[in-house]
Every structure is written in structure tokens, then in C-alpha cells.
N, C-alpha and C positions, 0 to 999 in steps of 0.2 A: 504494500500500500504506500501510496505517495505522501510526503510528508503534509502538505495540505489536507490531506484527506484521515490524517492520523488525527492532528488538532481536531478536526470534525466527528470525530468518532468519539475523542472524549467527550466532549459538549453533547452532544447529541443521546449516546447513551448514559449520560450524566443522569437522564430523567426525564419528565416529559414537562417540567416546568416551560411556558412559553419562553421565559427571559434568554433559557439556553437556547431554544431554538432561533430565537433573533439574536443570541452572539455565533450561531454557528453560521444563519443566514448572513448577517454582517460579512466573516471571513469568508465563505463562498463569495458574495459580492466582489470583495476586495483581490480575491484569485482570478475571478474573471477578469477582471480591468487588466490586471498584471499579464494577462493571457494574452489580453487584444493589446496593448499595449508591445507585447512581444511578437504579436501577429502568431499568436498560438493559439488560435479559438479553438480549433482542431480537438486538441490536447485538453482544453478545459471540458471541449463539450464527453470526452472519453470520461473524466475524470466524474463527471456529475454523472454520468450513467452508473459509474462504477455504485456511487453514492446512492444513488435512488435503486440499485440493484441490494444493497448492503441492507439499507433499512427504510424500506419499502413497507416495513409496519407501524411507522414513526407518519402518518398521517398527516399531521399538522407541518409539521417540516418539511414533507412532499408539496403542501398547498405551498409553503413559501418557495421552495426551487421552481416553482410554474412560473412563477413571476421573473426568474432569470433568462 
């Protein structure tokens, strides 16, 4: 797993409190930019599959990745 996608994993199975999932949403944001910025959308859009493949039972945190 990509180190982005590690931070996200703590946060995310931290709980299901919303506050984590808007600091995980946050740092996904923050990865995308870095992505397009590097002209790597490519690679981000792999890395959020991975993500929505991981924890695909985390509901609320699916609703926020739509919005990416």
C-alpha cells in the first residue's frame, strides 16, 4: 500500500466518527492536487480505486470520495 493510502487507512478505520472521515477526505483532496499538479491523475485515480476497493463498507467516506 502507498504511503498516502496508509495515512488513510489509519483515519478511516480509526472509526466511523464523521470528523475522521473529513480529515481523511481532507488528505485525499490534498493527494489529488499533488497528483494533477505532477500531471499524475492516472496514479491518483488507481490509488482511490484501491481505497474504495479497501473499504467499500465505510459508506459515509464512499459518499465523500464521489465528490473527488
Amino acid at each position: 500500500m502507498r504511503s498516502p493510502t496508509r495515512l488513510l487507512l489509519h483515519l478511516v478505520e480509526g472509526g466511523s466518527r464523521g470528523s475522521q472521515h473529513g480529515e481523511a477526505f481532507a488528505i485525499a483532496k490534498k493527494v489529488r492536487a499533488l497528483r494533477v499538479a505532477h500531471k499524475q491523475l492516472g496514479m491518483f485515480g488507481d490509488e482511490l480505486a484501491e481505497i474504495r476497493l479497501e473499504w467499500k463498507r465505510k459508506r459515509n467516506f464512499m459518499k465523500l470520495l464521489d465528490a473527488l
